[in-house]
N, C-alpha and C positions, 0 to 999 in steps of 0.2 A: 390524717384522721385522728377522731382522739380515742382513746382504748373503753369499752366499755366499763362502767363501776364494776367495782371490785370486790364486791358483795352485795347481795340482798338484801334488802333491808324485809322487817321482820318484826310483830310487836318484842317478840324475846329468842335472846339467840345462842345458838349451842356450839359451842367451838368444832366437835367433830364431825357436825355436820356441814360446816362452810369447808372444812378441810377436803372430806370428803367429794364437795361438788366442784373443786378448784383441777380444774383442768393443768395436766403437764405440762411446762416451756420447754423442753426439751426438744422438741421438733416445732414449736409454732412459738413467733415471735410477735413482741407486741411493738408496736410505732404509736407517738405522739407525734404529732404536725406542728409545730412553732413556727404561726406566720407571723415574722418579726420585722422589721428594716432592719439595716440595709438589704438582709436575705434571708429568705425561709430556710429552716432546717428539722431536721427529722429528730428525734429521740427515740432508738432500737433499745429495747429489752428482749434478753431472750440467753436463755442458760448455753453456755460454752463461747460465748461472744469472742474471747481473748483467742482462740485459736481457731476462729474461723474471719477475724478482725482484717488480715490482709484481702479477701475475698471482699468485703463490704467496703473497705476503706478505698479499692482502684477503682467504685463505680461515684466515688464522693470528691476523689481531688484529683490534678489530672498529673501533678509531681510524682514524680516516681524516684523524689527524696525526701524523706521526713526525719524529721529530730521526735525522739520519745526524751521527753523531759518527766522523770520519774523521781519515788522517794526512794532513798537510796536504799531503803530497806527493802526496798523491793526487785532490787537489778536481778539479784541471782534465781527470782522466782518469775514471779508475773511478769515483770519485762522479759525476759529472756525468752518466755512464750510466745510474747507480742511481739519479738523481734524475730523469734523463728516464723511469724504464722507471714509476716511482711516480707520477710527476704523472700519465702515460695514465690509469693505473688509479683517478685522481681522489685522490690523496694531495698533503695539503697537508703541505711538509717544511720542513725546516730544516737547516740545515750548520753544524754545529760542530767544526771542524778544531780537533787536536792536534800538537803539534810532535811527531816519535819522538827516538829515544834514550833509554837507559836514565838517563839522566841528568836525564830529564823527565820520568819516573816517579813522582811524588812529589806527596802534597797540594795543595802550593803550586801548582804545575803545572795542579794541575783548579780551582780559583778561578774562573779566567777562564768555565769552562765553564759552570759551575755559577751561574754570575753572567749567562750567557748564554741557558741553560735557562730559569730563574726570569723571567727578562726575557720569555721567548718565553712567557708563561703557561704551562708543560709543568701537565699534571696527571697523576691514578695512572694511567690510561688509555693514555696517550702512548707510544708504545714509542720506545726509544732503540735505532737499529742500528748497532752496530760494523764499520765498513769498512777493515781493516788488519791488519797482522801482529797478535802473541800481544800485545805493548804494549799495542796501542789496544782488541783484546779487552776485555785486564783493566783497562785505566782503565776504559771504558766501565762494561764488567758493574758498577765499583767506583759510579762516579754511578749507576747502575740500582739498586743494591741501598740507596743513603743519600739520595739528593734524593724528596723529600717521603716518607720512610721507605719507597722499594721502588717502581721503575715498571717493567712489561715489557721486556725487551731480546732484539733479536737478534741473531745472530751471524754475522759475512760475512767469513770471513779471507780474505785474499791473499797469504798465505806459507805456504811448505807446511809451516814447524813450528807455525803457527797452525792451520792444515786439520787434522793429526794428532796435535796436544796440546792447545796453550790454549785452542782455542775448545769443547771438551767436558768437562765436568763442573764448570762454575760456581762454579769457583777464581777469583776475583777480588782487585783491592788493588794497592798502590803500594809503591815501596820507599821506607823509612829508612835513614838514616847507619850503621846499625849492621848492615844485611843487608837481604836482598833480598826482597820482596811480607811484611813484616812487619805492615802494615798490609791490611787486606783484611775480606773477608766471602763465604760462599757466597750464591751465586745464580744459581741456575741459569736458562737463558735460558729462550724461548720457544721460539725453532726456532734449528736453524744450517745456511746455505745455504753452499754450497760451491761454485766454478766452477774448474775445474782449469784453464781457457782464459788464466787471471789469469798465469800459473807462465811464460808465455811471457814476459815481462817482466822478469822477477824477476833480480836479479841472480845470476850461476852462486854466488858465496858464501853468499848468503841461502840458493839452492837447495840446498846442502850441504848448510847446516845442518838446513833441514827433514829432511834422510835420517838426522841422530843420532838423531832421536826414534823411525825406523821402524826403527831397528838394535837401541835398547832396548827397542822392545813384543818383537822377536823374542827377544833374550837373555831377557827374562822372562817369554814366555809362548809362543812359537813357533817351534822349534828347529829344525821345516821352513822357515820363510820367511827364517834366516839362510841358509839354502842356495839358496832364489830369490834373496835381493839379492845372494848372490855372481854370482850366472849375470847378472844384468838390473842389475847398476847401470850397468853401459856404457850400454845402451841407456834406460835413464831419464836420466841424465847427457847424454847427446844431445836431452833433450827430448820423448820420444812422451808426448805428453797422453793420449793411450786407454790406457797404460798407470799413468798418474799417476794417472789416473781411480781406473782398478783399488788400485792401491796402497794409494790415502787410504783409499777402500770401507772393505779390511780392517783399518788399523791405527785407523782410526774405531770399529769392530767391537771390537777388542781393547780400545780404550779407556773404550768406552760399559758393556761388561762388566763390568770391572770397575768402572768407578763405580758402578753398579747396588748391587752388593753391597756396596760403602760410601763411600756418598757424602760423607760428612763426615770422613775418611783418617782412621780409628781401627782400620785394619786392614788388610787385603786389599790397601786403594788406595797402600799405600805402597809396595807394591813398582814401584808407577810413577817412584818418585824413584831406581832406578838408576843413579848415575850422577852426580845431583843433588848429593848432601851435599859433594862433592867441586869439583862443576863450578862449586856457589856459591859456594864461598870462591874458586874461584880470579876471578868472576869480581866480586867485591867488594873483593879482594887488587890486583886486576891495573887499577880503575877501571874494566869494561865496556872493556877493550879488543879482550877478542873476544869474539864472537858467544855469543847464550845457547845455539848449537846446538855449535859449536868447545869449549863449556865444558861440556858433555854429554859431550860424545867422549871428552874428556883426561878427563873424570870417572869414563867407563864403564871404559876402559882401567888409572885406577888402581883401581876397585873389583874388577873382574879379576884385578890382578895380587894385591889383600887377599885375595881371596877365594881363590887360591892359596897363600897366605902362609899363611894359619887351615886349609888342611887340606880344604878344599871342595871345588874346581875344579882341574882337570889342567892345566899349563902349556901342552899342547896346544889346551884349549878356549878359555884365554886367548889365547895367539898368534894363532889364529883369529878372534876378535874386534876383536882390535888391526889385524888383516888386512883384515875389511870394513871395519872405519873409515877406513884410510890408502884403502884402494879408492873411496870415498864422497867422495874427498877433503877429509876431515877432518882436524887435528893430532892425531896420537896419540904426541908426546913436543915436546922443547925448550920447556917451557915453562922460564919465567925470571923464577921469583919464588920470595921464598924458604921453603922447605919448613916454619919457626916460622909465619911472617906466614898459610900458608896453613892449616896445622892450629889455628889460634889463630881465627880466620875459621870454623872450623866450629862453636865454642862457641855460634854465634848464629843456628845454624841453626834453622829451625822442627819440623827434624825429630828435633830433640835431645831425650835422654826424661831427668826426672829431671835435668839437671848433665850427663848423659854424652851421649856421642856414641852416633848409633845409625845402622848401615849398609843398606844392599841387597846384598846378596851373593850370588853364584850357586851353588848345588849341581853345577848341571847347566846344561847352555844349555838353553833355554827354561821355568827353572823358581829363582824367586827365593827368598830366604828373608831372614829380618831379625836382622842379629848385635849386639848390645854389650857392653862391656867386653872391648873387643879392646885388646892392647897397646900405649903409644903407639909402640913401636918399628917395630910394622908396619902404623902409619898414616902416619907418616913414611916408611920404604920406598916405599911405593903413591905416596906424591908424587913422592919420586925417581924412583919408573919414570918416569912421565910428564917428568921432567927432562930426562931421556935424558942 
């Protein structure tokens, strides 16, 4: 089933009062239904997941061995819960910690894993569970989908642009020298458990960034819930997890939908890259010096200002957008790199059709469209906005 919206919409909206009508996760949990090929899967949200995760986890696979492949920064915390909550339930596990950074993204980088699996006898049976941001996601899903050609995986983020992107629709893969998840495979998980309890930890930047990704399901598909985050980012900014709760639910919703309709991005699913073609060069340009969520923002922002430039979108609707991102505490200009190095960087995008560049674009706020053979002149501009 899919969770109901996540707020009301409203001609004008007051942040303490959406707070106030936002029911607790604490005792009630939400499910999205991803009916996907090869096999439907569920997406549970619901506050304390990580130590109630052995309970849920022996009604989902029928192995009563699992590897947690986690960031290593996390072994003595949140895995350690997740491997206490799995032994109760009689699961024999494994820890295969990964270092993070985008800089560890890379073949080389899962060797050690895959050299560690093999050792532990994994078989097809085995499920591999991903416990970490969007990174350890998609290595993970990436060993899930290639050691002994394909083992179950499930998916456990702890970041909330993990919760509301990476960890749904079974985009997996590593980066190359020449651009970013170039290497990969779909595969979709088994389940993905969500605990929005995690977010209390998380650093206030990491938590930004998870909010670029709920900024762009609304620019492309929900023109009312850019009018909730302007009223409520204070108040998620502050931290209410019953809110967070709510949040994920819906941009979960938004997300699972459309992977439904195409799961393998030959269409439909692309206009989930809003933002993307832009945010990746700068963030291949710039070495991963800011976040993949700060490289979303500055990305959505110059695709706003194209998309004004080709005749689409009102410079009203764009300044509005640029508006909840600075809100969000996101960069939405001074970047400082230069404008050739970054349009030169999108030749090697995955999302290039043919030789050329191909965009996400807005017509309208909550309604995307896909443009190319746009001018180089007003791809170069869109970087400049962002230059400020």
């Amino acid at each position: 089933m899919c969770v109901a919206k996540v707020f009301n919409t409203q001609e004008t909206f007051d942040a303490q009062r959406h707070v106030d009508t936002i029911p607790s996760m604490v005792e009630h949990d939400s499910v999205v239904h991803v009916n996907v090929a090869p096999q439907a899967y569920d997406i549970r949200i619901a506050r304390g997941l990580i130590d109630a995760a052995g309970r849920i986890i022996e009604k989902i696979v029928p192995s009563r061995r699992l590897a947690i492949v986690c960031d290593a920064a996390l072994v003595s915390t949140h895995a350690q819960r997740l491997d206490e909550s799995l032994r109760r339930y009689g699961f024999s596990t494994h820890v295969v910690p990964l270092v993070g950074g985008e800089e560890n993204k890379s073949l080389e980088a899962l060797l050690p894993a895959f050299d560690s699996l093999l050792r532990w006898k994994v078989d097809r049976s085995t499920p591999l569970l991903a416990l970490g941001g969007g990174l350890i996601g998609d290595m993970t899903g990436f060993l899930a989908a290639t050691i002994l050609r394909g083992v179950p995986f499930i998916q456990m983020p702890t970041t909330l642009l993990a919760m509301v992107d990476a960890s749904v629709g079974g985009k997996t893969g590593v980066n190359h020298a020449v651009g970013k998840n170039l290497i990969g495979a779909f595969h979709q998980p088994a389940a993905v458990l969500i605990d929005p309890d995690v977010l209390t930890t998380l650093p206030d930047r990491q938590l930004c960034s998870g909010l670029a990704e709920c900024i762009k399901h609304a620019c492309i598909r929900d023109a009312d819930e850019l009018g909730c985050l302007e009223a409520t980012l204070p108040v998620l900014l502050s931290r209410d997890m019953s809110l967070f709760a709510r949040l994920i639910a819906h941009n979960v919703s938004i997300k699972a939908r459309v992977v439904e309709a195409d799961p393998f991005e030959r269409g439909e699913r692309a206009h989930l890259n809003f933002g993307h073609t832009f945010g990746h060069a700068i963030e291949n340009v710039s070495h991963y010096h800011y976040t993949h969520g700060e490289c979303v923002a500055l990305g959505m922002c110059a695709a706003a200002d194209l998309s004004v430039s080709v005749g689409l979108l009102s410079p009203s609707d764009r300044d509005r957008i640029v508006s909840v991102v600075r809100l969000a505490g996101l960069p939405v200009s001074g970047l400082r790199l230069p404008v050739a190095s970054v349009v030169d960087a999108m030749a090697y995008d995955k999302k290039a059709s043919a030789g050329g560049l191909r965009f996400v674009l807005l017509d309208r706020i909550g309604h995307a469209v896909v443009r190319d053979q746009i001018p180089l002149a007003l791809i170069e501009r869109a970087v400049e906005f962002v230059r400020g």
